[in-house]
N, C-alpha and C positions, 0 to 999 in steps of 0.2 A: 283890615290888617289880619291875617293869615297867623298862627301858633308859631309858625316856624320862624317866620320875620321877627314877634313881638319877643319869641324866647331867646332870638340874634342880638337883641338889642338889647337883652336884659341881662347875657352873659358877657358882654363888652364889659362889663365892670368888675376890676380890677378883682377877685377872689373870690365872685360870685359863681353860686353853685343852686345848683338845684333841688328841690326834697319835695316829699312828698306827705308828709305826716297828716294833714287832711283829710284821705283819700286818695284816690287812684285819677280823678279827675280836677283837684286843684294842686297845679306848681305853683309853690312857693320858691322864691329867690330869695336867698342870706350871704349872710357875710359874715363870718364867724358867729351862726347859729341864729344871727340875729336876720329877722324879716323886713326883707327890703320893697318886697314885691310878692302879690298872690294875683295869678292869673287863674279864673274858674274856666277850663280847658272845654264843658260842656255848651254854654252859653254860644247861641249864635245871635249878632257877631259875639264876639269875645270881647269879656272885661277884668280889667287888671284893676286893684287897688294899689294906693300910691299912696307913701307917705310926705306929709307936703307941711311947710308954714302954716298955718291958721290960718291969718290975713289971705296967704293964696290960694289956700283951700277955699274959702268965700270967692274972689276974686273969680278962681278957676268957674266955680259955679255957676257965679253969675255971665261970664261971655260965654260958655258951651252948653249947650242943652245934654250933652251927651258927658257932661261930669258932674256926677250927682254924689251924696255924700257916702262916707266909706261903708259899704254894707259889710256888716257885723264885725267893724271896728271904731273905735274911737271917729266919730264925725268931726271933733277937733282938730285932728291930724293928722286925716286918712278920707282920698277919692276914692270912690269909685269912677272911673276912665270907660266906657262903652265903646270898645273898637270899631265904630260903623264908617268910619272914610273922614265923618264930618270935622275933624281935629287933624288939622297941618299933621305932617311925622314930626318935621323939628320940635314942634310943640310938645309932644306925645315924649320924645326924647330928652328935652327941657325934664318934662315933667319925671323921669323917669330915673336920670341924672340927679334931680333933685333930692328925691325920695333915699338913691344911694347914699349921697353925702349927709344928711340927714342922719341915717345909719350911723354910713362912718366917723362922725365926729363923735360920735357918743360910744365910742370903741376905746376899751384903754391903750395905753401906748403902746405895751406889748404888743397887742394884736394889730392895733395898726401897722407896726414894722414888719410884723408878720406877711402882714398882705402886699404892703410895697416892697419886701426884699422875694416874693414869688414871681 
């Protein structure tokens, strides 16, 4: 998967934006300030961490060789995702999808109406 694709699919979600506070070579995706998604833009292929359930964190692990645990975040509730082909997209999107709502539920209400009346 290619920057351009992964950061297409990571801006489908609803009030996400982009930053850059890492570095000039990791995007981070949020939603009101909050980190939904770090893609390391150097890495070839390219890898996103995702935050994910526990349970599917494990789960994820264990059927993909190419999702290992979140590097330099909480390995509780956070992949690391290796973009090398070998992960369906729907999957990669599942997982991606997830990670937002995950966010999003943990947003107070203000901000959530914030983001659904944009």
């Amino acid at each position: 998967m290619q920057l351009q694709e992964i950061e297409k699919l990571l801006l489908k979600r609803q009030g996400s934006y982009i930053d850059y506070p890492f570095g000039d070579d990791i995007m981070t995706l949020k939603i009101e300030n909050k980190i939904f998604a770090i893609v390391s833009e150097k890495d070839n292929p390219l890898r996103v961490n995702l935050k994910c359930e526990p349970n599917d964190a494990i789960a994820y692990r264990e059927i993909y060789k190419s999702v290992i645990d979140g590097y330099h975040m909480n390995k509780k509730h956070w992949n690391t995702i290796i973009l090398d082909g070998s992960i369906p997209k729907s999957v990669v999107e599942d997982m991606i999808s997830q990670s937002y709502e995950l966010v999003f539920s943990k947003l107070t209400k203000k901000e959530k109406e914030k983001i659904l009346s944009s």
